[in-house]
BANUTI-726827 format. One record per residue (C-alpha): y, x, z. Coordinates in pm, whole numbers, plus 32768, in hexadecimal, padded with zeros to 4 digits. Last residue first. Layout:
BEGIN
YXZ ...
END
This chain:
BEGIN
852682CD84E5 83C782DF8459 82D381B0844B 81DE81D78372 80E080A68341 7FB780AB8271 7F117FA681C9 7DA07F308133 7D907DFD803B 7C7B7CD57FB1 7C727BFD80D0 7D987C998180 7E897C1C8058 7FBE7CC9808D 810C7CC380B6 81327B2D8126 80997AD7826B 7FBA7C0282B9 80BD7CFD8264 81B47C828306 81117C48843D 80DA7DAA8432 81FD7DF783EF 827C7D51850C 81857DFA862B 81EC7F438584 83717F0085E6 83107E7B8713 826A7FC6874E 834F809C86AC 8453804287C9 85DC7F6D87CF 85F97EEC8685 86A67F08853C 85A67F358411 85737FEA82CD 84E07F85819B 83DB804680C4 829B7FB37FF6 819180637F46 80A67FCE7E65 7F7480BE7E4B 7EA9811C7D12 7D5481C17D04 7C9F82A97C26 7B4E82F87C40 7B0D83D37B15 7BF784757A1C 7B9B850578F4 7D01857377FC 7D06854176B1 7DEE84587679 7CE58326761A 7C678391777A 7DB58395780F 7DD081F2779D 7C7581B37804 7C7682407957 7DCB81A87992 7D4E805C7901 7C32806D7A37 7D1280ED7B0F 7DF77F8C7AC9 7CAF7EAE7A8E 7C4F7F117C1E 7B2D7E647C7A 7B2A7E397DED 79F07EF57E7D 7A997FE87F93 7BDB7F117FE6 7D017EF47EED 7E457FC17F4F 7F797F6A800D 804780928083 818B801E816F 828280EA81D7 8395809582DC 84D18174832D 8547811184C3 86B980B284E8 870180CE866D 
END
C-alpha cells in the first residue's frame, strides 16, 4: 500500500527565529503589522509498505536522524493513504 507522508518541522517555543523576525520587518516596511509570525519547513514523500504504523515508526526515525534537529525543532507526521 503507498501511504502519503507529511512532515511539519518548526523551531521549539524559545528558538530565535531570524526568518519571522525578517518577515516582521520586511511587511512592516510594507505597511502591514504583523505579530508572532512563524515559519514551518514542510516536507512530503510517500511510502510503500504494508501498515501506517511501520510507516509512522520510519518517519520518525527519519526525522530524528536526518530531517530535523530535535534539539532545536518540533514535527508532525500525517499519514493519509
Amino acid at each position: 500500500m503507498i501511504f502519503n507522508v507529511e512532515v511539519k518541522i518548526s523551531l521549539k517555543k524559545g528558538m530565535l527565529n531570524p526568518e519571522s523576525s525578517t518577515i516582521e520587518l520586511a511587511l512592516d516596511l510594507l505597511g502591514y503589522k504583523v505579530k508572532n509570525t512563524d515559519t514551518i519547513d514542510i516536507i512530503t514523500f510517500q511510502m510503500e509498505e504494508n501498515n501506517e504504523s511501520k510507516v509512522l515508526e520510519e518517519v520518525d526515525d527519519m526525522c530524528q536522524r536526518l530531517l530535523c534537529n530535535p534539539v532545536i525543532h518540533d514535527y508532525e507526521i500525517v499519514i493519509t493513504n
